[in-house]
Structure formats: structure tokens, C-alpha cells
C-alpha positions in Angstrom: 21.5 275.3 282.2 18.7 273.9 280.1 18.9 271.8 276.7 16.7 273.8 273.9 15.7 270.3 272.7 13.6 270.2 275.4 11.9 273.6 275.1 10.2 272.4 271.7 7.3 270.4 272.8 5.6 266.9 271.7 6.7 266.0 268.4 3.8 266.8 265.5 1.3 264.5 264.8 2.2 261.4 262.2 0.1 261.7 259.1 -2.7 259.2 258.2 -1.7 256.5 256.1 -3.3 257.3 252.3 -4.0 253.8 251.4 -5.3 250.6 253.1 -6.4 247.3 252.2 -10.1 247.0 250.9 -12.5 245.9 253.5 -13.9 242.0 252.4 -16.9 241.7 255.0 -17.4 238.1 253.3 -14.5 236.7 253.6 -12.0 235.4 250.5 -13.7 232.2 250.0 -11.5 231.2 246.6 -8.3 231.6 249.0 -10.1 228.9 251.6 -11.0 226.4 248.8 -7.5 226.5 247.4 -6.0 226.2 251.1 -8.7 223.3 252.1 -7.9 221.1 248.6 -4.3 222.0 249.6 -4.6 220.3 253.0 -6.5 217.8 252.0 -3.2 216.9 249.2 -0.5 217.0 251.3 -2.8 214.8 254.1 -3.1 212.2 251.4 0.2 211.7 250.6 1.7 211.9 254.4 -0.9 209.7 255.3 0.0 207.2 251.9 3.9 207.8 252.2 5.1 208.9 255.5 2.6 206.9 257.9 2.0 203.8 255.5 -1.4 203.6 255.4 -3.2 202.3 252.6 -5.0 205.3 250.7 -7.3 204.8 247.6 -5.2 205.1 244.4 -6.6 208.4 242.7 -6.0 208.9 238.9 -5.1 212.6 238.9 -5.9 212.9 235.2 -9.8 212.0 236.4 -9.8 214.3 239.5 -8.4 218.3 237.8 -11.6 219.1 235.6 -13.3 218.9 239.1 -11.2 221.4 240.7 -11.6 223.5 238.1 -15.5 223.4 238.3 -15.3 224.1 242.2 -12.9 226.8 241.8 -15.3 228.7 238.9 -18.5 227.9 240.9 -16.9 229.5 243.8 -15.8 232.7 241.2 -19.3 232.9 240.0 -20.9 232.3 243.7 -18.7 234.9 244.9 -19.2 237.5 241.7 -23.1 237.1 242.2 -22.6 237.8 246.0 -20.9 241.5 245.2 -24.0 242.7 242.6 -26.6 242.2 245.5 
């Protein structure tokens, strides 16, 4: 005797899916300045506080308006790139 399940044939085909992530042929540059001043944080202070070597004091209050010019230059860079 035969099972009927196995009369039916290959299962239909899955549907494509109807959305996907957009395509960034450039890159996300703003995502690799925010993960490189990141890295380059944390290295300070494991270097200054776990390892004990003797890192440059830094007054934060000097150092933010910088990262907020390279973080708009990159949004403008990056905003001019997509018009051309």
C-alpha cells in the first residue's frame, strides 16, 4: 500500500521576498568614522587605565566641537557623493 503524501509532488515554489535592504555601493562611511573614533576611545583609556601607560591628558571639553565638524563634513562629503 502506498502513502497519498507521496503521490503530491515537490512542494510549490517559496515566494520572493517583497523587500530588501537598499544597495550602498559606497559604503556607510558615517558608521566607519563613528566605529574608528570609537576604537580609538576605548584604546586610550585601556591603554591609560588597564596597561598603565602614561597617555597625554586630553581636555574632553576642547576635543567634541571637532567630532562634530568630522562627523558633518563626512554628512556633506557623503550627501554631495549621491547628487553626482
Amino acid at each position: 500500500m502506498t502513502d497519498p503524501a507521496d503521490d503530491q509532488g515537490p512542494p510549490p515554489p517559496r515566494p520572493e521576498p517583497t523587500w530588501r535592504p537598499p544597495d550602498h555601493p559606497d559604503g556607510n562611511w558615517s558608521t566607519i568614522v563613528v566605529g574608528v573614533i570609537f576604537l580609538a576611545i576605548g584604546g586610550w583609556y585601556f591603554f591609560d587605565q588597564t596597561l598603565g601607560f602614561e597617555m597625554p591628558r586630553v581636555r574632553w571639553g576642547d576635543l567634541w566641537p571637532v567630532l562634530l565638524i568630522v562627523v558633518g563634513a563626512l554628512m556633506l562629503f557623503r550627501s554631495a557623493g549621491r547628487r553626482t
